[in-house]
C-alpha positions in Angstrom: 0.0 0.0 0.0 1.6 3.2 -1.3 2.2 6.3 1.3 -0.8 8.2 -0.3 -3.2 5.4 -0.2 -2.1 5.0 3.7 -2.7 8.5 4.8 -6.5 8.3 2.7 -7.1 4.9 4.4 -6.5 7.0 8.1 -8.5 10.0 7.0 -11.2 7.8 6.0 -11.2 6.1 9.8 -10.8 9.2 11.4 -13.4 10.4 9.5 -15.4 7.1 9.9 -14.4 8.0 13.6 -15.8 11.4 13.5 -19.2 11.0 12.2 -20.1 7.3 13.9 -18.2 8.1 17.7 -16.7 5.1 17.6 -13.3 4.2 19.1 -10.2 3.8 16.3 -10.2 0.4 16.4 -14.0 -0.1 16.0 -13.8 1.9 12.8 -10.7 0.8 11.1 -12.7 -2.7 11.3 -15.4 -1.6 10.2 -13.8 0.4 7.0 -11.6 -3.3 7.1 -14.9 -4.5 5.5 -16.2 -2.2 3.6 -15.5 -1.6 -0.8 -13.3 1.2 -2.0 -14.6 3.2 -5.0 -11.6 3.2 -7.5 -12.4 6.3 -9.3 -12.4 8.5 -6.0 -10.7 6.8 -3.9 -13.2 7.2 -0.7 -14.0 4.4 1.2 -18.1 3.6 2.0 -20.3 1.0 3.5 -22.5 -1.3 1.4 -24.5 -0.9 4.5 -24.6 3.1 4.8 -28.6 3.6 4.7 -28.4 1.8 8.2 -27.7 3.5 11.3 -24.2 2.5 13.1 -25.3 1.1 16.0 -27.8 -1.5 13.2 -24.8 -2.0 11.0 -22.8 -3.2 13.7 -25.5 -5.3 15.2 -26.7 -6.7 12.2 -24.6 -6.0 8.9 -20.6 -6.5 10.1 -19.2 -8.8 7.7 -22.2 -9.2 5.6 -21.7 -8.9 2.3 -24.3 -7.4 -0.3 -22.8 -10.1 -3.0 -24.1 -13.1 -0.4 -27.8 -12.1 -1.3 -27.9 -11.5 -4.8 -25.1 -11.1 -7.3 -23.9 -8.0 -9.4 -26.0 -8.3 -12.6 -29.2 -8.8 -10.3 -28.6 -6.1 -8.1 -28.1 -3.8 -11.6 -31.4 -5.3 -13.2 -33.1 -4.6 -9.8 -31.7 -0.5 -10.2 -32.4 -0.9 -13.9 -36.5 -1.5 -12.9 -36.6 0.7 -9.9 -35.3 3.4 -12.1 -37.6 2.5 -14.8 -40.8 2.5 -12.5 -39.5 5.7 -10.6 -39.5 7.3 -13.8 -43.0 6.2 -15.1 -44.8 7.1 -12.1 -43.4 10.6 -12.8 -44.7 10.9 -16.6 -48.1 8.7 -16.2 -49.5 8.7 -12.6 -48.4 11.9 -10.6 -48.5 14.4 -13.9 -52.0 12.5 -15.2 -54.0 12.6 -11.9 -52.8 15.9 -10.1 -54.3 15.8 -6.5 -57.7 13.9 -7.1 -58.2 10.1 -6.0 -57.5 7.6 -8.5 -59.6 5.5 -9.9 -58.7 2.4 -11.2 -60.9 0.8 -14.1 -58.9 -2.1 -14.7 -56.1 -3.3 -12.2 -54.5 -6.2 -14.3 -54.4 -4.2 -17.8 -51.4 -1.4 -17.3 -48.2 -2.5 -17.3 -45.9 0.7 -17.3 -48.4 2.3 -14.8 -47.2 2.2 -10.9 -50.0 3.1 -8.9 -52.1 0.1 -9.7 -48.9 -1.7 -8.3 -49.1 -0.2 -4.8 -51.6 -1.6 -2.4 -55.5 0.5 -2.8 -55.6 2.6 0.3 -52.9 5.0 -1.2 -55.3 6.0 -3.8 -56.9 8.7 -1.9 -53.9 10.5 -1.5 -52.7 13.9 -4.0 -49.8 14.6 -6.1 -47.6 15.4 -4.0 -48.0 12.0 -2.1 -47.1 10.4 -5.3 -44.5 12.2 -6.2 -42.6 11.4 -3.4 -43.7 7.5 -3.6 -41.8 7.7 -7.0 -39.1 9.1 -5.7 -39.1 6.5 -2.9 -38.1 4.0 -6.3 -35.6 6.8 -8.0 -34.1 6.4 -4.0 -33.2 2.9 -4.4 -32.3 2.8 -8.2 -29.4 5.6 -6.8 -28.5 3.3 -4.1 -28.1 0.4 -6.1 -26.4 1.9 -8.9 -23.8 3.2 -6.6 -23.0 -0.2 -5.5 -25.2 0.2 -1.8 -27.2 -1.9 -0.8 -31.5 -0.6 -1.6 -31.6 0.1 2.2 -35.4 0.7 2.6 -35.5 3.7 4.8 -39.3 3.7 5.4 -42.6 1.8 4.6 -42.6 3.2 0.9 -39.0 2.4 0.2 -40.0 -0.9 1.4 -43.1 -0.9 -0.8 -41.3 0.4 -3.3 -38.3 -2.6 -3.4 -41.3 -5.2 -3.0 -42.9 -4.2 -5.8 -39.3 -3.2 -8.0 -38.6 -7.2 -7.2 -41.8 -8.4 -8.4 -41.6 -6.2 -11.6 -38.3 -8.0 -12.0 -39.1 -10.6 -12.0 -41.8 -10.3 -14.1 -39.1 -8.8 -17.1 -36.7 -11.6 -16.6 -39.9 -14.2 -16.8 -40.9 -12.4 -19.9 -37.4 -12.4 -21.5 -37.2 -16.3 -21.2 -40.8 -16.5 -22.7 -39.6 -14.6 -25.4 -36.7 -16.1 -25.9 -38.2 -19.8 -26.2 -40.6 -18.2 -29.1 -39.2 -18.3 -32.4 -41.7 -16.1 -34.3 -41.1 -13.3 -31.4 -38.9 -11.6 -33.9 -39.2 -9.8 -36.9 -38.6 -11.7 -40.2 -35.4 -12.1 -41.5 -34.1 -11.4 -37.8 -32.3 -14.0 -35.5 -34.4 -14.7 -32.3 -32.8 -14.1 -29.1 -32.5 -16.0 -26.1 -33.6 -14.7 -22.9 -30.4 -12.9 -21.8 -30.5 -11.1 -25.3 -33.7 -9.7 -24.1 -32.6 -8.5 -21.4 -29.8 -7.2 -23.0 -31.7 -5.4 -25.7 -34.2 -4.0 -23.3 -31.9 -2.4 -20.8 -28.7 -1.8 -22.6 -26.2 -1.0 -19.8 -27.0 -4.6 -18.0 -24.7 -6.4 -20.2 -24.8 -10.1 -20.8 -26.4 -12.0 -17.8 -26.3 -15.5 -17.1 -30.0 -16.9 -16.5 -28.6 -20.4 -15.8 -29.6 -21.1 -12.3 -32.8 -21.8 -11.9 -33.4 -19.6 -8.5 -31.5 -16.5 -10.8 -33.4 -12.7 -10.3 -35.8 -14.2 -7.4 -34.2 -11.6 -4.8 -35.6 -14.0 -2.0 -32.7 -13.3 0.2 -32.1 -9.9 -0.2 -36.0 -9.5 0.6 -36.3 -11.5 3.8 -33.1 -10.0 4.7 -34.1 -6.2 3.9 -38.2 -5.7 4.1 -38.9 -4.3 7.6 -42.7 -5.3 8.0 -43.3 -8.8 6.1 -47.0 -8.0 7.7 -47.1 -5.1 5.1 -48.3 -7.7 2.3 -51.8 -7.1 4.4 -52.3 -4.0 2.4 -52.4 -5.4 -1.2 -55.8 -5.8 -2.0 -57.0 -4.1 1.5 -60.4 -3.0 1.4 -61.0 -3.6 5.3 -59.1 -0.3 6.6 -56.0 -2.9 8.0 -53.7 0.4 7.5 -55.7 2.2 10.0 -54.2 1.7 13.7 -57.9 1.6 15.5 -58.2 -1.7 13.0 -58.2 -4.8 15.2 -56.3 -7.5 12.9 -54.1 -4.1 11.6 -52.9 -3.4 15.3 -52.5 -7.2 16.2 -50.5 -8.1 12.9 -48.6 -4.7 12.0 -48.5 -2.5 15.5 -48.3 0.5 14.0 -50.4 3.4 11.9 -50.0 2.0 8.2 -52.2 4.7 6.4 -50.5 5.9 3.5 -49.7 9.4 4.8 -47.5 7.9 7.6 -45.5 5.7 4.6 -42.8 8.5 4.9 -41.6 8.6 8.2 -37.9 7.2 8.5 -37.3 4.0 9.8 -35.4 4.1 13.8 -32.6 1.6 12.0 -32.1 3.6 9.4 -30.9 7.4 8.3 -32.9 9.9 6.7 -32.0 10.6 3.2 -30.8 14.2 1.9 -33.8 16.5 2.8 -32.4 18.7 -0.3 -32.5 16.1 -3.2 -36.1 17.8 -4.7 -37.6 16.5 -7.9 -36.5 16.8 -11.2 -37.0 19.6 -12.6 -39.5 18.4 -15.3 -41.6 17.2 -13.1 -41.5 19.9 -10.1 -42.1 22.6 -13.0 -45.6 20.5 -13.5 -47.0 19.8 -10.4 -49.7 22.1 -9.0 -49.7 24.7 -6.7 -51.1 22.7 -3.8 -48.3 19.8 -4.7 -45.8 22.7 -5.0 -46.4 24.4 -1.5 -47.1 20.7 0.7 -43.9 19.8 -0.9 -42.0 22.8 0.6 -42.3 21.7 3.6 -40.9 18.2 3.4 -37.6 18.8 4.9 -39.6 19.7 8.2 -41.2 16.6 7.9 -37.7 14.7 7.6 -36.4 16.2 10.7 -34.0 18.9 9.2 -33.0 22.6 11.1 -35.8 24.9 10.7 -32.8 27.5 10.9 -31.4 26.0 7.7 -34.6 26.3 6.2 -36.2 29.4 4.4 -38.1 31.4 6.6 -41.0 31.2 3.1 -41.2 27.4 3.2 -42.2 27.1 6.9 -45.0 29.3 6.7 -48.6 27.4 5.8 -49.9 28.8 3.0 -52.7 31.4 3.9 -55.6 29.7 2.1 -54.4 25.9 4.0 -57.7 24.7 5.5 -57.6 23.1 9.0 -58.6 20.1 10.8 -59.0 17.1 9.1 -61.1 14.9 6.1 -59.1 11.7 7.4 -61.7 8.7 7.9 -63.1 8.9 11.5 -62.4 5.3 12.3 -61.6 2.1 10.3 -64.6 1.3 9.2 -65.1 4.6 7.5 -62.0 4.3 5.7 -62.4 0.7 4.3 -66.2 1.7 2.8 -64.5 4.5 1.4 -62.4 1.8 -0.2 -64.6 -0.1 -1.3 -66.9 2.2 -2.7 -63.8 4.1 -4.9 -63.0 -0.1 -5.9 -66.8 -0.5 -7.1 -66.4 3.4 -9.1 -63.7 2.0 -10.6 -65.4 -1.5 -11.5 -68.5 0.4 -13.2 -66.5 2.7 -15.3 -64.9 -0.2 -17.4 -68.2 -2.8 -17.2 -70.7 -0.3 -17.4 -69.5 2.8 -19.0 -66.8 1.4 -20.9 -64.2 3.3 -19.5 -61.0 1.3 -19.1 -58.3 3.8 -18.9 -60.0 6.9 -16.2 -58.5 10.4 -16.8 -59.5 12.2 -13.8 -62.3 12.0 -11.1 -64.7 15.0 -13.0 -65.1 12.3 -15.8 -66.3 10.0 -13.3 -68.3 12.4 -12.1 -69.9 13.0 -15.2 -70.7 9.5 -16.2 -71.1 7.6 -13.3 -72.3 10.2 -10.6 -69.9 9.3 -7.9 -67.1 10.2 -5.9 -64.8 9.6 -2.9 -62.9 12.4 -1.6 -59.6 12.8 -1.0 -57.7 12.1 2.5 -55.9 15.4 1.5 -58.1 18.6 3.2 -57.3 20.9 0.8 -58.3 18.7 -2.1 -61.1 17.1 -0.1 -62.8 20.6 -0.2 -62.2 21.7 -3.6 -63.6 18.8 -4.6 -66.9 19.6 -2.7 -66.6 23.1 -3.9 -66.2 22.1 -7.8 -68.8 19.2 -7.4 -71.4 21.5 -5.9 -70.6 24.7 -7.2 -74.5 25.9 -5.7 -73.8 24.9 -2.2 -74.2 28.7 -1.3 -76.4 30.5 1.5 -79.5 30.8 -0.1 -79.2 28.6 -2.6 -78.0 24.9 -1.9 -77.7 22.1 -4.2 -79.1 18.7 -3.5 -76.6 16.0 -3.2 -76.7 11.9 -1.9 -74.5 11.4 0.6 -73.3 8.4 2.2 -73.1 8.7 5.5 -71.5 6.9 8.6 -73.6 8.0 10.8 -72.6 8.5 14.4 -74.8 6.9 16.9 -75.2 8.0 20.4 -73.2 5.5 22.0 -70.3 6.9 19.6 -69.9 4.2 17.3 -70.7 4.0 13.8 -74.0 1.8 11.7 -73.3 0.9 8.5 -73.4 3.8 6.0 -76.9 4.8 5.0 -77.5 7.6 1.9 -79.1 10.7 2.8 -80.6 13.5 0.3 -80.1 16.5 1.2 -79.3 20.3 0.6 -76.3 21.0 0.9 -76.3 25.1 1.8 -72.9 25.8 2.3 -69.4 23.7 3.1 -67.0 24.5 6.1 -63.5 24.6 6.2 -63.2 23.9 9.8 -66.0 23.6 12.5 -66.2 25.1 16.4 -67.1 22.0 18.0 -64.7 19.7 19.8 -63.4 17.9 16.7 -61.4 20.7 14.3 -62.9 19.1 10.7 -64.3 20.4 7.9 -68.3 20.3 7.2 -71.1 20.5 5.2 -73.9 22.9 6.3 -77.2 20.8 5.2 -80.9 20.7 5.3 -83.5 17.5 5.4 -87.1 17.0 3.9 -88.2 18.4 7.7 -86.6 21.9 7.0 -84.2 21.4 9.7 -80.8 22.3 9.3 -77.7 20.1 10.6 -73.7 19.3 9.9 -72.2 16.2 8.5 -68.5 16.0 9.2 -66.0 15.4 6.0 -64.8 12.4 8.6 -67.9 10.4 8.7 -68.7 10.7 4.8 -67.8 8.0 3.2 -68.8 9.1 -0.7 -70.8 11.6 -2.6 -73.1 10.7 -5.7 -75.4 13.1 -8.1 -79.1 13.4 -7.2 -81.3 12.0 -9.8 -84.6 14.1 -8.4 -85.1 16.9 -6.8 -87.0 15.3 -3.6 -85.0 15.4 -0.3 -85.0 11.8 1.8 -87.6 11.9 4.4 -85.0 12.9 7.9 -85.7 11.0 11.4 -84.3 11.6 14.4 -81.2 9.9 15.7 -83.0 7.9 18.1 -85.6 6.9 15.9 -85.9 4.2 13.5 -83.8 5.1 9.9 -85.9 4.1 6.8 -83.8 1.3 4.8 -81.5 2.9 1.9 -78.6 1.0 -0.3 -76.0 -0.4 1.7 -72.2 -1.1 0.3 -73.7 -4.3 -1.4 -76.0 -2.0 -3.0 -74.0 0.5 -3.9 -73.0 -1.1 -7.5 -76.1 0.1 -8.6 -76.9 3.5 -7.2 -79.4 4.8 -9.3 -81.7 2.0 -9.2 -84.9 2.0 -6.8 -83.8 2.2 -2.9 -84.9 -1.6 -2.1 -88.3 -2.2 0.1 -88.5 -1.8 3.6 -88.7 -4.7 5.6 
């Protein structure tokens, strides 16, 4: 070892020394284990998304080549990168802040957000700009030669579902590859590896030999925080909420999609200052653009090193909360957006949804957003006459509160609609809508307890009774495919 490459080796262990306060000896073994990067010259840990005191409980003299091997680990950035990028161009710049609603979950292939579990689909743009970041994040690390340290629940999300995409390419390459009329005529077909080859052109030849190849079922059971987290695909039962019984029991923590960000104890945050690119930041809207601004609050970082601009809430930021009151409320929400989505392909044809004012207009429905801001301007651009004076009539489907303080099952209610609050005086800070039954009387439903919103066909209110009396029978979530037909007898 030349003189030069001695004194980098000590700076790099002081340095190791300085930033982990570790004793000399603790990090010139830990440096002992760690790659050098030829072209700089600076030592760094496959390991580095981990905390110190996790890397040395966990990681020391682990190697990132015992779970998968190079060419994997460069497909795996290739595909993160890939989705990263796609989410950026097709989900966050297509849907802005409303809800998405999916038509047809098994027909989009370069689409992400039909990938991620449903109860993320309430959320706005800026939500899913940062979940496609959360795959840009590990494409970075893994093109740098660390290891795709998940540093929260989307990052882990995010490499669950990078994996399965992988998989999915390498499983289509070796279909391809076994087909002899895959090619053009007058071309020579190519195996698998060509494929992959052709389709991602800095991966290089790869060897697709071994049978258990591009699986990634090491590095997954040795990466993924919470294995529970599979509970989410397909969750129409509110298991993210943390008042959910089997949620609590199995996960033990809030899993709602706004609380996806928050960095794991075991891990570091990541740069607070990496942004977007600038493409896509140049495109998002204003609401994206200001929630946005304050992120590196959110991650922890020194107000003082902040803009004194960027910490303050913008002056037209509702308050309170639209977030579902309890579990129950936030799966039928689910559901509901999961049967919108169902009747715009099978009934209206509708396979590929631009935006939630189409569904509005041919379908009649909608769920609002978790997001108060967008939650309200939804309200406000749905029922442009809910006014003083005026009022439009509206269904709404409400979970409505019993006196013990639970919930029934949600019952639709016509009504007037007068006017819509962005925050209410009594003990819970939501927002509300102002509205008046068949009786004249006037009353509040909070954004918390409504569950979804559809077009009156008449202009007849539903006869109103008291909370202690009995409710006449209206569609229930079974019903609800149909919501236009006839309300079904009373028993």
């Amino acid at each position: 070892m030349s003189k030069n490459t001695t004194r980098e080796h000590d700076r790099a262990v002081r340095a190791y020394m300085a930033q982990h306060a570790v004793p000399f000896s603790e990090a010139r073994r830990a440096l002992a284990t760690t790659p050098q990067n030829e072209a700089s010259g600076t030592v760094f840990s496959e390991w580095e998304g981990f905390t110190p005191e996790e890397r040395r409980r966990r990681w020391d003299g682990v190697k990132l080549s015992s779970l998968a091997s190079r060419q994997e680990l460069r497909l795996l950035g290739e595909v993160a990168a890939e989705l990263g990028s796609s989410m950026y161009a097709l989900d966050v710049l297509r849907w802005n802040d409303e809800p998405v609603v999916i038509a047809d979950p098994d027909a989009p292939d370069d689409h992400v957000v039909p990938r991620l579990p449903r109860c993320s689909d309430r959320q706005d743009q800026a939500w899913r700009a940062r979940m496609a970041r959360a795959f840009c994040d590990l494409a970075d690390d893994l093109r740098s030669g660390k290891a795709p340290v998940a540093r929260c629940h989307a990052e882990d999300l995010a490499l669950m579902v990078a994996a399965r995409k992988t998989r999915e390419v390498v499983e289509q390459a070796r279909e391809m590859g076994g087909d002899p009329h895959a090619v053009n005529p007058g071309q020579k077909p190519l195996d698998a590896a060509g494929h992959l080859a052709d389709w991602y052109p800095g991966l290089g030849r790869v060897s697709l030999r071994r049978t258990d190849a591009f699986t990634y079922e090491a590095l997954e059971e040795a990466l993924l925080t919470e294995a529970e987290i599979y509970l989410l695909w397909g969750d129409d039962q509110g298991f993210e909420c943390p008042d959910h019984p089997v949620g609590r029991q199995m996960m033990g923590e809030d899993m709602r999609a706004e609380r996806w960000f928050d960095t794991f104890a075991t891990t570091l945050p990541r740069d607070h200052d990496r942004g977007f690119p600038d493409e896509v930041w140049s495109q998002l809207t204003d609401h994206a653009r200001r929630s946005l601004a304050h992120e590196p609050l959110w991650l922890g970082a020194d107000p003082e090193q902040i803009s004194t601009a960027s910490q303050q809430p913008p002056e037209d930021a509702p308050l309170g909360t639209v977030t579902a009151a309890n579990f129950q409320v936030a799966a039928w929400r689910q559901q509901v957006l999961n049967l919108i989505g169902e009747a715009m392909g099978t009934k209206h044809r509708v396979w590929n949804v631009k935006s939630t004012d189409q569904v509005w207009e041919l379908d009649g429905r909608t769920v609002f957003s978790d997001i108060p801001a967008v939650a309200l301007a939804q309200a406000r651009r749905l029922l442009p006459a809910a006014v003083p004076g005026e009022g439009e009539i509206a269904d709404i489907y409400w979970a409505r509160p019993a006196p013990a303080g639970h919930y029934y099952r949600p019952l639709w209610f016509r009504v007037r609609v007068w006017k819509i609050e962005d925050r209410s005086t009594g003990p819970r800070d939501v927002p509300w809508m102002r509205v008046q039954w068949a009786d004249g009387t006037l009353s509040g439903i909070s954004f918390t307890d409504i569950v979804a919103l559809s077009r009156a066909t008449d202009q007849d209110l539903s006869p109103w009774a008291p909370v202690t009396g009995e409710l006449l029978r209206m569609p229930t979530i079974e019903d609800y495919s149909s919501p236009f037909d006839e309300a079904p007898d009373e028993d």
